[in-house]
C-alpha positions as semicolon CSV with decimal commas, in nm:
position;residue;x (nm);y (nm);z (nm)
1;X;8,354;11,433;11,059
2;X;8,044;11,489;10,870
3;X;7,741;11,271;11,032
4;X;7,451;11,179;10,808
5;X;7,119;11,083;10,878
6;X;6,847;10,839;10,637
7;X;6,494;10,721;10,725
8;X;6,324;10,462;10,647
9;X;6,037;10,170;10,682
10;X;6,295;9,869;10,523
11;X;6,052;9,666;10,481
12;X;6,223;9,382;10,281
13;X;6,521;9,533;10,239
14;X;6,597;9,516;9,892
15;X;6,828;9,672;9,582
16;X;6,665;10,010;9,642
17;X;6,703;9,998;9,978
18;X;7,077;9,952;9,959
19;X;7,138;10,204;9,711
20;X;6,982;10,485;9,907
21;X;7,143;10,400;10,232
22;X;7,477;10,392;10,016
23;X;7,431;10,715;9,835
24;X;7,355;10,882;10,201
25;X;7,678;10,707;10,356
26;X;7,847;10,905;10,054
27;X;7,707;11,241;10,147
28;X;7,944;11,220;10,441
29;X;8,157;11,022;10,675
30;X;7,960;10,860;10,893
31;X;7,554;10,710;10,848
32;X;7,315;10,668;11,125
33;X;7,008;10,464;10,950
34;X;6,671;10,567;11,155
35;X;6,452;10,247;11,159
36;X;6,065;10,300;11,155
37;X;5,876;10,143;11,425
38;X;5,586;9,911;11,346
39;X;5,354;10,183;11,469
40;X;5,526;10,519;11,302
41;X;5,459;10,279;11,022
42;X;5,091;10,197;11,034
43;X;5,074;10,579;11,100
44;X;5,273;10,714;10,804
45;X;5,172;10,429;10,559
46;X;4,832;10,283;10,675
47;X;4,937;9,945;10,726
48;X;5,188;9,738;10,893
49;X;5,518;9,647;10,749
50;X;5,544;9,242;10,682
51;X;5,883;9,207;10,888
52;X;5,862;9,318;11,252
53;X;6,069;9,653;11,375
54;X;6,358;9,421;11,548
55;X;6,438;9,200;11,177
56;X;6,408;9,507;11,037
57;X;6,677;9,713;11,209
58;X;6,878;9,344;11,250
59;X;6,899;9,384;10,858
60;X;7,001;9,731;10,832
61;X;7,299;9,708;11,099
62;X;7,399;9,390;10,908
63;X;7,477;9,652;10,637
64;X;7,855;9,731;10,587
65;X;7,818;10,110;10,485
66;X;7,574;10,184;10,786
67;X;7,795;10,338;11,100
68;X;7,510;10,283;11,305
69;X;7,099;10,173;11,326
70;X;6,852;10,284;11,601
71;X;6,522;10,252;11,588
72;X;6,289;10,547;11,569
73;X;6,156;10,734;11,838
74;X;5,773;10,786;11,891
75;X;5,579;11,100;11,928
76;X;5,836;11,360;11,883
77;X;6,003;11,302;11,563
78;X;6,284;11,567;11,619
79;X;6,378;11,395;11,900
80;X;6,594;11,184;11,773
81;X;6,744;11,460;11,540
82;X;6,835;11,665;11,858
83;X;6,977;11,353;12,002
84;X;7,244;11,231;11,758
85;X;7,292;11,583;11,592
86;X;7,378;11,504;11,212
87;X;7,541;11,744;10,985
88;X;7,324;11,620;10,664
89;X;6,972;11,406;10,667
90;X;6,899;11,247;10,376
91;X;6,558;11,156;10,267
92;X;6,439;10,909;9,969
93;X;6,263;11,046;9,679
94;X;5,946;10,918;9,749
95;X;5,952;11,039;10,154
96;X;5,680;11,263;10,210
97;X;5,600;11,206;10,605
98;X;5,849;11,437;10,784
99;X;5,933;11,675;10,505
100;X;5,664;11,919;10,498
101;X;5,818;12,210;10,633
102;X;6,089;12,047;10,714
103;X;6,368;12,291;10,680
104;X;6,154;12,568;10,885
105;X;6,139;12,288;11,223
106;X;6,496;12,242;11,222
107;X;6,541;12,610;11,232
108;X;6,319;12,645;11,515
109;X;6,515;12,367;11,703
110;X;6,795;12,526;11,627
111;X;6,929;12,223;11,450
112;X;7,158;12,346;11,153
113;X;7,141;12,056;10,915
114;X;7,163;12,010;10,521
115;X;6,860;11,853;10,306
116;X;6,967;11,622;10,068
117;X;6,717;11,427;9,839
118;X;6,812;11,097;9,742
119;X;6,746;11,000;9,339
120;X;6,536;10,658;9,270
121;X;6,735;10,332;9,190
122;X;6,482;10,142;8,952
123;X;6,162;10,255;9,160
124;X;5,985;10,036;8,872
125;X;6,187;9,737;9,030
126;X;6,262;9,842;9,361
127;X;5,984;9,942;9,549
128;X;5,832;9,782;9,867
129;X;5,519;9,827;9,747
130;X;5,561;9,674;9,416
131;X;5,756;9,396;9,564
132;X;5,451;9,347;9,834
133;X;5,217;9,298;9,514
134;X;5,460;9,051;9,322
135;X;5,593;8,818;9,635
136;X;5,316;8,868;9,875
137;X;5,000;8,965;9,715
138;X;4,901;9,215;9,913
């Protein structure tokens, strides 16, 4: 059984959302979703995401192709690599935090895992931060 792993903020889950968390589940046979935390967020991104860490992971185990949701884990972000050892991790197209020298960190943790990118679905459309602009105004 190949396990995958995805990343993500999820803030308003939307279209995009659902078609990179699909495309990972199909890069294998079973998808662990990592949720960010509110503060991993504010860290990576600057600001906080509009729905809390808890609605947020609610919303992503509510998801029929994701085997499983956890939250993130803070301060050591291989941590929770090393804990539910995935075959594949998949990261969006427009994930930058983590994926700097990536490849060399699971080496040295001795984690053998595949690096798959993820294409865009309609980043025009489906973009958090786009969709913060039009429905929130921020």
């Amino acid at each position: 059984m190949n396990k995958v792993m995805a990343f993500g903020t999820f803030d308003l889950l939307h279209e995009g959302h659902k078609y990179y968390l699909k495309k990972c589940r199909g890069c294998g046979d079973y998808l662990i979703a990592i949720v960010a935390r509110d503060s991993t967020t504010v860290n990576v991104k600057g600001r906080k995401p509009l729905q809390n860490q808890k609605k947020r992971l609610q919303q992503v185990q509510a998801l029929p192709f994701v085997d499983n949701a956890v939250l993130g884990q803070e301060g050591d972000k291989w941590k929770i690599i090393e804990e539910h050892k995935p075959d594949i991790l998949c990261l969006g197209y427009d994930q930058k935090y983590f994926t700097e020298n990536l490849e060399e960190g699971l080496k040295q943790r001795g984690l053998q895992v595949r690096v798959v990118r993820i294409k865009p679905h309609q980043p025009e459309i489906y973009k958090t931060s786009k969709l913060r602009e039009r429905e929130h105004n921020i």
